[in-house]
N, C-alpha and C positions, 0 to 999 in steps of 0.2 A: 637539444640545443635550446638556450634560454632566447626568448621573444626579447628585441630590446624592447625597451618602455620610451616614450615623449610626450612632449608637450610642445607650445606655443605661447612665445613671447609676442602678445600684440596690444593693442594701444588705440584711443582715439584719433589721434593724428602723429604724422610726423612731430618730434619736435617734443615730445612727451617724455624721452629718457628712455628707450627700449633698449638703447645700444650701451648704453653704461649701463643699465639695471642688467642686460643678456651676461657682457660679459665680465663682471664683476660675479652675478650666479655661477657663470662657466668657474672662472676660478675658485673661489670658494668652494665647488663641487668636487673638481679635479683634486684641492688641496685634500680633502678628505677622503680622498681614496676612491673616488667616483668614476670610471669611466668613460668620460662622457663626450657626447661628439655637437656638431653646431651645424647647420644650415641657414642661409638665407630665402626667404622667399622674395620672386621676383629678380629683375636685374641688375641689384647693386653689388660693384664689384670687390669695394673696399670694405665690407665690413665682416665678408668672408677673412680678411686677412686678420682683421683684430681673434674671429673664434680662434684661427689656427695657433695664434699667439695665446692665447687663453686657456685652451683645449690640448697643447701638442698636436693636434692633427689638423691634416688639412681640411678646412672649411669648403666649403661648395653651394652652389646657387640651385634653389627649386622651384624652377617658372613656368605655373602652368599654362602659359598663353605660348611663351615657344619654343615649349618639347612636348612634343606626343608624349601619350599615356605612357606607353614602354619606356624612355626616357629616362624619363620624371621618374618611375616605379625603380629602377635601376639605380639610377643614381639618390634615391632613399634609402634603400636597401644596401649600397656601397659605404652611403655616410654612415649608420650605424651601425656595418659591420663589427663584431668584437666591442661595442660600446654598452654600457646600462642604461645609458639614456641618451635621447638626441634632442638638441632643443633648438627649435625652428626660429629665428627672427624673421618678426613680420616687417614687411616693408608700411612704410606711411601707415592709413589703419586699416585694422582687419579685414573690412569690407572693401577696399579702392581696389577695382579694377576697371577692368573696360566691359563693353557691351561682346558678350561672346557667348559661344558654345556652352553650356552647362559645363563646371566645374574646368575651362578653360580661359579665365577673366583673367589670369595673373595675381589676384588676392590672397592673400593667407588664408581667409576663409574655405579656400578652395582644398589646400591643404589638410584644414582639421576635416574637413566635412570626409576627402578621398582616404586620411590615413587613421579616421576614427579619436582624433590627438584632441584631449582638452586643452584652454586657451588660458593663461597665467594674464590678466588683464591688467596694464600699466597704468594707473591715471595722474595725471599731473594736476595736481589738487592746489595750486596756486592759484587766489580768487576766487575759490569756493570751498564751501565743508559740504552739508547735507545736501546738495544738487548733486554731490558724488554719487549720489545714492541711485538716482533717477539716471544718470551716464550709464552705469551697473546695471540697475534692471534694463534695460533698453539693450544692451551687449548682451543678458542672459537669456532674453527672448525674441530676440530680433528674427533667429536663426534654429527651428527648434532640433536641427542634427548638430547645431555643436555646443558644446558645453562647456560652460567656465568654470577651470578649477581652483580660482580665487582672484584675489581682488589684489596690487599691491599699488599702496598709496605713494606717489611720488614730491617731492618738493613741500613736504610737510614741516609749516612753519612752527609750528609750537605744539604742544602735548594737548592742550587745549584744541586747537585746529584739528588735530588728529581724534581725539576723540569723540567732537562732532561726524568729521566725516566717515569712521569706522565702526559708529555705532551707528548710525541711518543707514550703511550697505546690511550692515550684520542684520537689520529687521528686516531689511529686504529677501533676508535667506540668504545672501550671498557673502561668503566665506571672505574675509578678510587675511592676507596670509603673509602682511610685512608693510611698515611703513616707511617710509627713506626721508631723513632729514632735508630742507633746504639747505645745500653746498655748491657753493660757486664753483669749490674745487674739482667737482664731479664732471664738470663740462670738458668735453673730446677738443683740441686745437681742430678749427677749421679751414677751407678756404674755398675758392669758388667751384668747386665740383664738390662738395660737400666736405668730412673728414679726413685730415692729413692719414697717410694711409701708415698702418701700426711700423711696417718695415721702415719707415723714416722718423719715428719718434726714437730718440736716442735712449727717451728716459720708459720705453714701455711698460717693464718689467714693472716698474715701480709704480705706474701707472693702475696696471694693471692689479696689483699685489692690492692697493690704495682703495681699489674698487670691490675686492673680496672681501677688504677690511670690513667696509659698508656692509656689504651684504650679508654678511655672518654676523651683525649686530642689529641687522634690520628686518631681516628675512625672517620664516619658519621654514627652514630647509627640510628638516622633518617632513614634515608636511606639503612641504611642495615636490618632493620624491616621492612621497607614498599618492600626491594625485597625478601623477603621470598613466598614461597608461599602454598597454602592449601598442605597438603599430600593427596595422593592418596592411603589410603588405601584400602585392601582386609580386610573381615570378618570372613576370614575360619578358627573358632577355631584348636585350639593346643592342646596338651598334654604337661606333663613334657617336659624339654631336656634330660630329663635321668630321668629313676623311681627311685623314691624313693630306697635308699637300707636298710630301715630298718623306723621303727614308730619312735625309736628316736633315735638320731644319732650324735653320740659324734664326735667332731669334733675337732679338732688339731687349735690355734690360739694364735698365738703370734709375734713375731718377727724370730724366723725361720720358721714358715709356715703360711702364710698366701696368697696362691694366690689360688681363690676359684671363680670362676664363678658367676658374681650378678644372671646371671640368671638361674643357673644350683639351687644353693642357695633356690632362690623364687621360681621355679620349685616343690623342693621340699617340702617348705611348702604351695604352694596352695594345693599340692597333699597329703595335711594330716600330714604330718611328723613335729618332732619337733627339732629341732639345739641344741645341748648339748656344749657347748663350756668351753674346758679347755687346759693348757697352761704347754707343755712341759719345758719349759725354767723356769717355775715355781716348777715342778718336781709335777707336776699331774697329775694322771694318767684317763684312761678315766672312765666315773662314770658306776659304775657297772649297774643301773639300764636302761643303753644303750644297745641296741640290733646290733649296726654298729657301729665301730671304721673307722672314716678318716681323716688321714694324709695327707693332702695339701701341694702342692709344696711354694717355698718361699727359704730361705737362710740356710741350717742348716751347708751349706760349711762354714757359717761365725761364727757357735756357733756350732762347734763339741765339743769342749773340756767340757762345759757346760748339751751338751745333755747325751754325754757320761757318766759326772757322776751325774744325774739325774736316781737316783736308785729306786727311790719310781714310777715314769715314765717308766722305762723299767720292771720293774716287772710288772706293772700294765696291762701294754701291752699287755706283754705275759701271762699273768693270763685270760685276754679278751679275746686274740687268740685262746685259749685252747678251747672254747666254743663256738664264736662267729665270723663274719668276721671282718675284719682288712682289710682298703685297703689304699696304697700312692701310689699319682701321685708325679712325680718328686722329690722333694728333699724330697717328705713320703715316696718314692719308694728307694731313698741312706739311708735314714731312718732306714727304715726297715731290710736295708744289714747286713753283716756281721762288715765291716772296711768302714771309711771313712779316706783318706790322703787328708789331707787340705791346704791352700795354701803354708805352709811352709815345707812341707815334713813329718809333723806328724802325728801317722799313731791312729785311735780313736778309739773303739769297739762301735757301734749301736746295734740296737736292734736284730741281729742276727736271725729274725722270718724266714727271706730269705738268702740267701747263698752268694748273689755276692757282692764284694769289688769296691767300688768306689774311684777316685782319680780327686783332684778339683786341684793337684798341676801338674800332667802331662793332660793340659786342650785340650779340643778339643769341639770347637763347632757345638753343632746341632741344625738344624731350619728349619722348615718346616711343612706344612699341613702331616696329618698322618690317613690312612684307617686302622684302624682293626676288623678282624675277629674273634673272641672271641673262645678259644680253653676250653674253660669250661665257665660255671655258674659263674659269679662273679656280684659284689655289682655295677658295670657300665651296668653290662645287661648280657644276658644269651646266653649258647653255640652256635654257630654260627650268631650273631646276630652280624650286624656290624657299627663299634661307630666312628663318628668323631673327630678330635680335632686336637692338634696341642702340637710343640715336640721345647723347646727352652730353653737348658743348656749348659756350659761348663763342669761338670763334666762327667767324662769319667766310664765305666764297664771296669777294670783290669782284673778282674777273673770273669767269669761267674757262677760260683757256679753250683750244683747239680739241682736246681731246672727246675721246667716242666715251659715253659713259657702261659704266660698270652694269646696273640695273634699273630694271622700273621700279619703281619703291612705291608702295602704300603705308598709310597710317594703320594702327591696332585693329580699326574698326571699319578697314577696307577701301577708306576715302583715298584716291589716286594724288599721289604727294608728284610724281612726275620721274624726267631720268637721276639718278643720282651715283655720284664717284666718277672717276674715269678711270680708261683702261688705253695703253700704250705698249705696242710691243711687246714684251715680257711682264711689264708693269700694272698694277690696279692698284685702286682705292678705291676706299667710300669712308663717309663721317660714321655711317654703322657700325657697330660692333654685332657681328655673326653669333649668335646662340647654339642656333641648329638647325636643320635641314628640316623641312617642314615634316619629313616622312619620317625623321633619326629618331 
């Protein structure tokens, strides 16, 4: 059986172009007959969607802060199943993580160092030429178990500009393997959770086609295939990231909720279960013949008005609840609340299953790796058991409502953050989003 081969797309900071230069590569590869797979490192959950649109397959997230070694080693080994190559994006830069365990920081670093992967380095060369050089060497020895298999220059203003900066890496010893013109056109539509996500850009395809274009005229594809290298992986079977919460399990998808873990997802349908998918924004409710109701975080701050009078939806809801668990992460957990105040100051009625009132107009953001200890039985895992994941909104808790909360929650680096979510009857939330069970 052939080893796949990978590498790692990383970068000095966010904000350097990793995600247009990844999957623009991705394309381009794919075009030529490559077959190739994608990963994220870390917890972002949108830019797994752009690989899978890039790649044909499904993308998936690899964080080593909250999944165990097995994991993590499984869902590697799943991603490049059948693939020639697998190519990692790095979250922010290579180095950002938190203060943890050896090889448990959340960093991409973590990844080339556990799967042996060289690191394709991004630099956005905007504002400087030969200090490129000095970014370079400092990446190639910062870390002497991982190694860079070149250098690709970003936002490269003129042939001149380019060739200051690509000739002080090259004396440096470090491989220079493609430069990329300054194009405006190259920038991803944004908005406040970061990248419109690729399933709502109408025009992807083209998007995407536009970005291969680049990279097959800027890249050494040659070159940057042959420095890949075998992965090193481990064998030690997995379990789900989280059990199953129910045989079938009606699931919230549309354009206010859709941010849902590929691999929490597949998790649960290796493990038997089956994905019931229907569409509040459509005013449907979940199908009765479902045993678990979940509401997925995504944007409902941008479709209050719509959810709110969604009555065939909120009845249905609460008809469910009455019987069955109901659970929202994030914007299923504003959802679930009583009020949402939206950007303009007006104030919506939700589904009321829980008590507290959210506000997207008086914003405050939160971000961060998130420990909980689980204060009851619920549809992420059961009383004292404790779930990883990660916590990334502007909407704010105004009123905390009546309800018992969900968990004790810690930050990444074990500082006591306090109770967090509630839980009601059949019902829970929390602003988290579950990863994985600290043992999975």
């Amino acid at each position: 059986m052939t080893v796949p081969r990978g590498l790692i797309v990383g970068a000095p900071r966010s904000g350097s172009g990793k995600t247009s230069v990844t999957i623009g590569l991705l394309r381009a590869l794919a075009r030529r007959g490559v077959r190739v797979a994608a990963a994220k490192s870390g917890p972002d959950y949108i830019d797994p969607g752009f690989h899978k649109f890039a790649t044909g397959r499904m993308g998936v997230n690899l964080d080593t802060w909250s999944m165990a070694p097995p994991l993590l080693d499984t869902l590697a080994a799943s991603a490049a199943d059948g693939a020639d190559l697998l190519v990692i994006e790095s979250a922010m830069g290579l180095f950002d993580g938190i203060d943890a365990a050896p090889g448990r920081s959340g960093a991409a670093s973590d990844l080339a160092r556990r799967y042996g992967l060289p690191v394709l380095l991004v630099l956005d060369v905007s504002g400087q030429s030969r200090t490129a050089a000095a970014v370079a060497h400092g990446f190639a020895t910062f870390d002497p178990e991982i190694a860079l298999a070149g250098v690709v220059l970003n936002k490269v203003g003129s042939e001149r500009h380019r060739s200051q900066a690509a000739g002080a890496i090259a004396r440096a010893g470090i491989r220079v393997l493609g430069s990329v013109p300054r194009n405006p056109d190259m920038a991803l539509p944004e908005r406040h959770l970061g990248l419109i996500q690729a399933s709502e850009l109408a025009g992807i395809e083209a998007i995407l086609d536009g970005l291969a274009d680049v990279m097959e005229a800027s890249l050494d594809l040659d070159a940057i295939l042959a420095a890949a290298r075998p992965l090193d992986l481990a064998t030690v079977p997995s379990g789900p990231a989280l059990p199953p919460p129910g045989q079938r399990i009606a699931l919230a998808q549309d354009a206010a909720f859709s941010f849902v873990y590929p691999h929490v997802v597949a998790g649960w349908r290796a493990a038997g279960a089956e994905l019931v998918p229907f569409s509040p924004l459509a005013d449907e409710a979940p199908p009765d013949d479902c045993d678990c109701c979940w509401l997925p975080g995504g944007y409902p701050e941008l479709h209050a008005g719509p959810l709110a009078a969604a009555s065939h939806f909120r009845e249905g809801v609460a008809r469910f609840a009455a019987q069955r668990p109901v659970h929202g992460e994030c914007g299923g957990f504003i959802a679930l609340g009583a009020t949402l105040e939206d950007a303009g100051g007006v104030v919506h009625p939700m589904l009321g299953l829980l008590g507290h009132e959210t506000s997207f107009a008086r914003r405050k953001m939160n971000l961060g790796y998130r420990s909980a200890r689980l204060l009851g039985d619920t549809p992420i895992g059961l009383k004292d058991s404790v779930v990883r994941g990660h916590e990334f909104h502007y909407a704010r808790v105004v009123a905390a409502g009546p309800d018992e909360a969900l968990a004790e929650v810690s930050d990444g680096i074990g500082n006591l953050i306090g109770p967090s979510g509630g839980r009601r009857g059949n019902v829970t939330g929390t602003f988290f989003h579950a990863i994985a069970s600290e043992t999975g």
